[in-house]
Structures are given as C-alpha cells and as structure tokens.
N, C-alpha and C positions, 0 to 999 in steps of 0.2 A: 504493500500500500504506500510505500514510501513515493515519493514524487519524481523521485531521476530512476526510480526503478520502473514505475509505470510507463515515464517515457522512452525508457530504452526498449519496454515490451511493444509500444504502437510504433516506434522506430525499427524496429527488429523485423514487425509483424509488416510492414510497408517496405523494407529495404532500403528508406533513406539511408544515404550515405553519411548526411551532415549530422552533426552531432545535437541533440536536442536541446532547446533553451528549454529552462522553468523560468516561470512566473509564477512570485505565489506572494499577493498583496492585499489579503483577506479578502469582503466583497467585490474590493473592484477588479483582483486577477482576472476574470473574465475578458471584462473592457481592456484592459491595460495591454492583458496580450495582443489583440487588434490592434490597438496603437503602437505597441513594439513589431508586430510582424511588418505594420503599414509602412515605420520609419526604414525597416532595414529591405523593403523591397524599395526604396525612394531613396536610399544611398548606394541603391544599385548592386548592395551584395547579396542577392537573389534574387530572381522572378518571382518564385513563388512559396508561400508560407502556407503554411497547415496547420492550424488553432484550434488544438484540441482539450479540450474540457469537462472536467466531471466532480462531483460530491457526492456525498452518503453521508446519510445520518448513523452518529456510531452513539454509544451509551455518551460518551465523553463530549463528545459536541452537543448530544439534548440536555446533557448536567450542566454543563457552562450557562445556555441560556435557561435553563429552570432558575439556577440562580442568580441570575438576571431579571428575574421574574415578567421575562421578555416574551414568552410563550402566552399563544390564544385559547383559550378552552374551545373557541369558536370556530369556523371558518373567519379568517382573518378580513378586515375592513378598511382597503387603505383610502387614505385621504381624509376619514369618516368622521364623523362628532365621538361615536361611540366605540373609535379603535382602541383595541388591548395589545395589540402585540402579534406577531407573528406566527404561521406556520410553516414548517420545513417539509422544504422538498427535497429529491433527488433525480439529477439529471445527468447526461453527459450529454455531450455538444461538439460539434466540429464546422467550422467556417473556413475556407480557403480562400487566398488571396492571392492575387496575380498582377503583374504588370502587365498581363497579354488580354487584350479582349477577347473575352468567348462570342458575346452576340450582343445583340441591340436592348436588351431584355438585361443585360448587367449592370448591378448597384456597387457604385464608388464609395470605400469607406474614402473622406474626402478630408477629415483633420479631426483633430482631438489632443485635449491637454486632463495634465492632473494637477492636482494639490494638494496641500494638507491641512487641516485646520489646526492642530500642534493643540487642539484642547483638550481631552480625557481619551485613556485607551479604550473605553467602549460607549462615549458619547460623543454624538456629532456637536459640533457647532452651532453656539444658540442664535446665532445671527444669517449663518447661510452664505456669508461674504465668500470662504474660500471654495466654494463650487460655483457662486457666481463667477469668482476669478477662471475658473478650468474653460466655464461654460463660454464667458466673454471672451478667453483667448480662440477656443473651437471655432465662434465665430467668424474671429476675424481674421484666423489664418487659412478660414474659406471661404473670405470675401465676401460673405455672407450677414445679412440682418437680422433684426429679429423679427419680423415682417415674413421671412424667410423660411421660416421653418414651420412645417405645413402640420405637427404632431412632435410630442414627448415621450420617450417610452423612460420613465421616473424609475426609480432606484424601489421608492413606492413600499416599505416593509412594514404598514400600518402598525409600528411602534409611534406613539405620541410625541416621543424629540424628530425620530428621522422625517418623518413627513412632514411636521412644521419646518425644520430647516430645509429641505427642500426645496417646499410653496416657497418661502423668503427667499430664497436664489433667486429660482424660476422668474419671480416677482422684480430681483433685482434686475435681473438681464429682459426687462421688457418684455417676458413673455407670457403675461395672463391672459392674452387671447385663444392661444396655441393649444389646440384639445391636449391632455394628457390623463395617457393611463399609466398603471398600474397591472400586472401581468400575472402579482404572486398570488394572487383569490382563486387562480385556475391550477398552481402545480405548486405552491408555498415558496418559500425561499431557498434556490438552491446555492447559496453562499458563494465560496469561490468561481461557480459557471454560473451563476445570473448574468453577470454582466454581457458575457457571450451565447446563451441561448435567448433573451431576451432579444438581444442585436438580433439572432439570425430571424425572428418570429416577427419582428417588426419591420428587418427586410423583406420577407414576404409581404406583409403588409404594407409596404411601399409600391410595391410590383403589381399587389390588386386592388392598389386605391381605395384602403378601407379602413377606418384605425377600429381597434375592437375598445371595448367598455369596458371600463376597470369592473372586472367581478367584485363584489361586496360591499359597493360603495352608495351609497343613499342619501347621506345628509352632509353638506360640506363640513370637515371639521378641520381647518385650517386658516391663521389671520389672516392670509392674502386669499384676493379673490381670483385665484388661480383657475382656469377651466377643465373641471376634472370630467374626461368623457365615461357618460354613465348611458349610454345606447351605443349600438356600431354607425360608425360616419362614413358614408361615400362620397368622395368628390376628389377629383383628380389632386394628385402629392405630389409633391417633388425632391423634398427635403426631411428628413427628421432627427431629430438629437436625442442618444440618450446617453442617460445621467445614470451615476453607479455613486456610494458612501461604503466606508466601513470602516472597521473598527481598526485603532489607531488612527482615524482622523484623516484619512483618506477619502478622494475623491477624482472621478473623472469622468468626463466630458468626450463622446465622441458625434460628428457627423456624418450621417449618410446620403447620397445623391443619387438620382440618376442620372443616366449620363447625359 
C-alpha cells in the first residue's frame, strides 16, 4: 500500500520506462498532480503524462476524522445551512495528458496554481484569501476572467469551516454568478483522488454542456451569496475551474478549456 510501491506496480503493469513521480499533498494531491504533469509536459520533458489516483478508507483514516468529529451520520450536505460534516468515499482515477491532439472533442487543462494558508494542520483559512490567491493567479495565467468561467467544480466537503472558506474565495475572485457544485453527496470524499476524479467528471461535463447539482444541498448555508447549483444546467460551456483545500492549509486552483 505504500505509494512508490503502488507506482512501480501500475508502472511495471504498463511498461513505462520512466521512473514514476509521487504526489502526495493531502486533499489536493489529486489537482496538484495535473498541475505537475501539465508543467513538465510544457517544459517539454515529455509529451505525455498519466495521473493516476486512488484512496481507501482504512480503520486509521475513519479514527483520524471521528476524532475530528468531522464525520456525517447523514448523507453529507454541502454548501447547506444544516451541514455536519463529511462522508468518505473510495475511488481511483486516471487522466492522461498530452501535448499531441487526439481530436476536436479534447479538453485543455489550461493553468493552475497553489497555496497555502500556513493556518492550522486541519483547519482551512477563516478568510478564504489564500485560495482566492491560487484561484486569481489560474486566472490570469489563462488570460482569463471571471466573466469566464462558465461553472465551479468546489472542493465542497460540507464540513462548516471548509465551505465557508470556500464561498469567501469564490466571493473574492468575482465569482458568485458562476453555478457551482459540489460532487461529494454522490460518492463522499475521496481525499487524496478528489481533486482528480472530480477534474475528470467535470471534464465530461464540459464536453456535454451540463453542470450536475450539488447532491444534498437545499438551503444556502454560507455568508457569500455564492450560486450553488441545486438542479442540472444546460447551456453551452466553455471554461471551468476547480478548486481542491486540505489539511495543512493547502490549496489549488486548476482551469479547464476547450479548445
């Protein structure tokens, strides 16, 4: 179960040649690897990256959050007046990246940044400021506004600090028009791979012009007036960002596009 032992099993198991990177940067590893595979196909030391990802819920990861008292008896509610606290999922996940076009029909991971809030090893930032910063730099190193971005796929873990600092991001970077959901009311939180199966579930939903409704959510429980999608929306996309937090104060920001 170790992490350079797994990769050298889907390395082994594939025949890459290259030696495999880890990433392992609590919730946001997911995102972060897309951002690290994106950069080192864009310094040209490879074409092509394969970002693979996965969690399990073991005794030791559900005792951490019980005593956390971060666990939902419920299905979990993000955004909500009435949210408790999360559910865990288990996924694994694989996205591939290329410098080479496959077809007309391919989505640009297009920019992305991180940061850190440097406030508590298991609480986000009461202000939101150091994800606005991830969010603002994603922006604008893809020339992009906030006008721009056609949906939010949110970090979204209806614990009562992470989706307040969130909204207030969100809120800061200009974008309370912007639908956003929330993913974990349909498979829980799968920690280290959210960041990257969420990406790949919302690229889909780039490609069919649709953003889905945050499962669980009803009554707005957040100080910004953020627009949390609670039905599925059609209407042609172009653009969307999502947003990853965790523990140590971590945070990142990635953009996707069509081409």
């Amino acid at each position: 179960m170790a992490l350079h032992t797994s990769a050298d099993l889907v390395a082994k198991h594939f025949h890459f040649v290259n030696q495999p990177l880890i990433v392992s940067n609590a919730c946001i590893s997911g995102a972060l690897a897309i951002l690290t595979g994106m950069r080192l196909i864009r310094s040209g030391k490879y074409e092509n990256v394969v970002v693979a990802g996965a969690d399990i819920i073991t005794k030791f990861v559900l005792s951490g959050f019980q005593s956390f008292q971060a666990l939902s008896n419920n299905l979990c509610k993000p955004f909500d007046k009435n949210r408790d606290g999360i559910n865990l999922g288990e996924c694994a996940a694989t996205i591939i990246l290329s410098s080479n076009k496959k077809s007309d029909n391919d989505i640009k991971a297009v920019s992305g940044s991180v940061s850190n809030d440097a406030n508590h090893i298991s609480g986000p930032s009461r202000t939101g400021d150091e994800l606005y910063q991830a969010i603002n730099i994603a922006l604008r190193n893809a020339g992009l506004n906030a006008a721009d971005i056609d949906f939010i796929s949110a970090h979204g873990t209806a614990t009562v600090y992470n989706d307040e600092m969130e909204a207030k991001a969100i809120a800061s970077a200009k974008l309370e028009s912007s639908p956003v959901n929330s993913l974990k009311g349909y498979y829980g939180h799968t920690l280290g791979a959210a960041g990257l199966i969420e990406s790949i579930i919302s690229v889909q939903s780039l490609r069919e012009n649709s953003v889905l409704p945050t499962k669980g959510f009803e009554e707005h429980g957040v100080s910004n007036p953020i627009t949390i999608c609670d039905k599925i929306i059609r209407k042609p996309l172009n653009n969307f960002l999502k947003t990853a937090s965790g523990f140590g104060g971590c945070n990142a920001a990635l953009i996707f596009s069509k081409q």
